[in-house]
N, C-alpha and C positions, 0 to 999 in steps of 0.2 A: 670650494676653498679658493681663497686668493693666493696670486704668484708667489706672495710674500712666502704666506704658509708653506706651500709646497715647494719652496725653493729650502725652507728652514728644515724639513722633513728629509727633505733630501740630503742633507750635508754626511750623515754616517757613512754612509756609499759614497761618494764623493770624495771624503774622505779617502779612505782606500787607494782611489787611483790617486791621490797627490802624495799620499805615501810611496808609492810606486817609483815618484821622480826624485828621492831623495837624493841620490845620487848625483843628477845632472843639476839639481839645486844646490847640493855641497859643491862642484866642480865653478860653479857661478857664483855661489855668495858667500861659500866660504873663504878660500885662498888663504889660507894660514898667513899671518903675518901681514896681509896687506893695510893700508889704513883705511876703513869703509868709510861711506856716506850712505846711506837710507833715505830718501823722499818721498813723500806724498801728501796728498791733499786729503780731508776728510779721513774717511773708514781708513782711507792708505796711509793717512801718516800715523796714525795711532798703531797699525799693523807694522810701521816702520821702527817704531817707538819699541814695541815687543822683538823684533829683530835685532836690533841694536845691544838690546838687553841679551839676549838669547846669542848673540855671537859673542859678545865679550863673556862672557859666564863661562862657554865654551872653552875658552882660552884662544883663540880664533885669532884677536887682534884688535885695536882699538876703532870703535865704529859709533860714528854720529846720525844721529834721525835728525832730521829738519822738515817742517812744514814748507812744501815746494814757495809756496808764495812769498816765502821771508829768505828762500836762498839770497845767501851773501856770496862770492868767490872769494873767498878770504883764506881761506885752511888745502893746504895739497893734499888731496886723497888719490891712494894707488887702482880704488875702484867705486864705483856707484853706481846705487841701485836705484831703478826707480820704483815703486807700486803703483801700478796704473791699469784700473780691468780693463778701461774702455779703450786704453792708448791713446787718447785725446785731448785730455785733461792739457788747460791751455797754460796753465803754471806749473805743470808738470815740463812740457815740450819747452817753454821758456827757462826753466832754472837746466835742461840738458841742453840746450842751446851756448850757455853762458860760461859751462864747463873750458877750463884751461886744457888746451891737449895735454894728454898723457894718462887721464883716469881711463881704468876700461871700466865700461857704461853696458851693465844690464840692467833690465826691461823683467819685469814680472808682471804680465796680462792674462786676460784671456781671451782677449781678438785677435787674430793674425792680420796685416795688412793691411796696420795703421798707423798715422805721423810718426809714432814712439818709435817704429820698426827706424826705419829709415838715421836715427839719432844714435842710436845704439850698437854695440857691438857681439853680444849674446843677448836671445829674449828667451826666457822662460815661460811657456805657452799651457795655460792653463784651461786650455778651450770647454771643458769639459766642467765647469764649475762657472762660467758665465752662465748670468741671471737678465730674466725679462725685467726683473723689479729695478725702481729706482735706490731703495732701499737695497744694500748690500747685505746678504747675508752667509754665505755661501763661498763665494771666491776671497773673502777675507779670513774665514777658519782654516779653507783649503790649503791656502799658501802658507797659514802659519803652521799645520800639519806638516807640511811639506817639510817647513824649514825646522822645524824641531828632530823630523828624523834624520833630515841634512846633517846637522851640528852632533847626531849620536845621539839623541833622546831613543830609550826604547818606549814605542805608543802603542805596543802590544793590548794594551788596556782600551786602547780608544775609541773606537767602534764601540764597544758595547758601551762606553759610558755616553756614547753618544746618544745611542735605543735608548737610553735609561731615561735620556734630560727628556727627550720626545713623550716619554710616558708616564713622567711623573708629575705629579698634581703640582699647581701654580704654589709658589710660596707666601701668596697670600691675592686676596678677594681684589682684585681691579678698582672695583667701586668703592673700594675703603681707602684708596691708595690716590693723592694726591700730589707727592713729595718722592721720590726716588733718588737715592744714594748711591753710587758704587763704591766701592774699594777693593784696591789691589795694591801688588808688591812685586817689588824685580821685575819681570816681564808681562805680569798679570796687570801692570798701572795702565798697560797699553788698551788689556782688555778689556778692564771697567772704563775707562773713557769712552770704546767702542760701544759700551752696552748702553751708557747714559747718550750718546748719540742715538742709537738706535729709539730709544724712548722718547726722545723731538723729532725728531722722523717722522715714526710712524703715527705716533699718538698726542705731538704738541705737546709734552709733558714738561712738565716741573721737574728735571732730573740733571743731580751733581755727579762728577767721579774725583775723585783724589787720593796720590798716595795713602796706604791706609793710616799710617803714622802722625801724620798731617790733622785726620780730619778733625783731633783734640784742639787742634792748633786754629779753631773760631768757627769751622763749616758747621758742628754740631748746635752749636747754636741755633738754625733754626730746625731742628728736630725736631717732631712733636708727636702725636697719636696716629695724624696720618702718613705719616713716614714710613718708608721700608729700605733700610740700610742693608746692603746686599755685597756681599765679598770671594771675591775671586783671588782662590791660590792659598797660599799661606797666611793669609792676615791673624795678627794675634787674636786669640781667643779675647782675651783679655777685654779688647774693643767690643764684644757684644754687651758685657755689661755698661757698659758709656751707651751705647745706643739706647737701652732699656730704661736706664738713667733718666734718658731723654722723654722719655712715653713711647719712645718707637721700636719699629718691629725690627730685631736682626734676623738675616739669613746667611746660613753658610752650609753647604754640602761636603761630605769629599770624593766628590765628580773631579775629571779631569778638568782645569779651567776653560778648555776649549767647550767640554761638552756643560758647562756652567752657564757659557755666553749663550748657549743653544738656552738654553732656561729661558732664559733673561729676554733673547728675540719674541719667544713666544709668550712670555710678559707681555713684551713692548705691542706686538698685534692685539692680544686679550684687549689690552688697555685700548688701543685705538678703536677696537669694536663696542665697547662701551661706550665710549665717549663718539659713538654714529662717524666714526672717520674708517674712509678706507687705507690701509696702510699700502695701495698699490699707487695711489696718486698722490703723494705728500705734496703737504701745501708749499708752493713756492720753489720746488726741489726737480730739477731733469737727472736725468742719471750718467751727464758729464757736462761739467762746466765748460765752455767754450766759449772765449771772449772776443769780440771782436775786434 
């Protein structure tokens, strides 16, 4: 089995211990009242994307996600966050570099005693949920675990719906599947994003994500037989018959969305094992951008 694999298998357990830090994760990203920022690059800013969604819901405080590479200093925030596993990431360390004093600047990793450390002023240390693979899969559920018990979600459920994604059969045949869809809603947009990542990743796929409300609004157009529109969270029912409409296959569970995306990972590898790729070397991909 590849890193990829047994990094995805691993997440139920893993799980657990990031539940553990809810606490010192509420003490850092919540602060009632502050005005947040969220950043990151890749898997992290999609992760930022669901954070943002997930503190304001909370009643928390008004909080923005930005992709690190489009940071602007334009807006005063009382605090900001980065997501960053490797602490390296070179548009990550640059958009904290450019920060006005005054934001307190945590750090959500999972390396200790790197560049990130040094910019920041709390890091949230996720050591235990860092992955060999390039592909992320693992330290991006982790945190969001983490942060959902932070803000008060009870994940009592979680764990086991995590077993569940691990051992239930694919939602459809690899080989039949050329075309991959996500959709999500409120914090779950973050997730299908993540999951349509994961599926270029690992397997070079043909794979969209978008608001689920949206996707009437022209994606479905290119729909067809070999399509598999796939929904994280609450998306209306309603959109499975528009999928159908189309010739294509809808899937929806009610799994936790966290343990959905766990599906979806082990999609994303099926698929690159069919199509003779390994999902531990993706084409073109190191597992932290660092620019010179």
């Amino acid at each position: 089995m590849n890193d990829t694999a047994l990094e995805i298998a691993s997440q139920p357990a893993v799980w657990g211990q990031g539940l553990a830090l809810a606490a010192e994760a509420r003490a850092a990203l919540g602060a009632p009242g502050d005005r947040t920022l969220v950043l990151g690059c890749g898997t992290s800013w999609f992760v930022a994307q669901s954070i943002a969604e997930l503190r304001e819901a909370a009643g928390l405080g008004e909080t923005d996600a930005v992709c690190a590479s489009e940071f602007v200093p334009r807006r005063r925030y009382d605090r900001v966050v980065a997501i960053t596993r490797s602490g390296t990431s070179t548009e990550v360390l640059e958009a904290l570099r450019r920060l006005p004093s005054g934001a307190h600047r945590v750090a959500v990793t999972a390396v200790a005693g790197m560049p990130v450390d040094d910019l920041v002023d709390t890091r949230v240390l996720l050591d235990f949920a860092d992955e060999r693979s390039v592909v992320q899969t693992r330290f991006p559920t982790t945190t969001l675990a983490m942060v959902r018990a932070a803000f008060g979600e009870d994940l009592a459920h979680l764990v086991a719906d995590g077993e569940t994604a691990l051992a239930a059969p694919l939602p459809a045949d690899p080989a039949r599947i050329e075309h991959l869809v996500f959709l999500g809603t409120g914090w779950t947009v973050g997730l299908a994003h993540e999951a349509a990542l994961k599926c270029r990743e690992a397997a070079q796929a043909w794979s969209e994500s978008y608001p689920a409300m949206d996707y009437r609004h022209g994606p479905v157009a290119v729909a067809g037989p070999r399509s598999l529109v796939w929904s994280f969270g609450a998306v209306p029912a309603e959109l499975d018959q528009v999928v159908l409409d189309a010739g294509a296959t809808p899937h929806r569970d009610g799994l936790d969305p966290l343990a959905q995306l766990v599906l979806a990972q082990r999609f994303a590898v099926a698929l690159a094992g069919h199509r003779g790729l390994d999902p531990d070397t993706p084409r073109l991909l190191t597992r932290s951008v660092v620019l010179a």
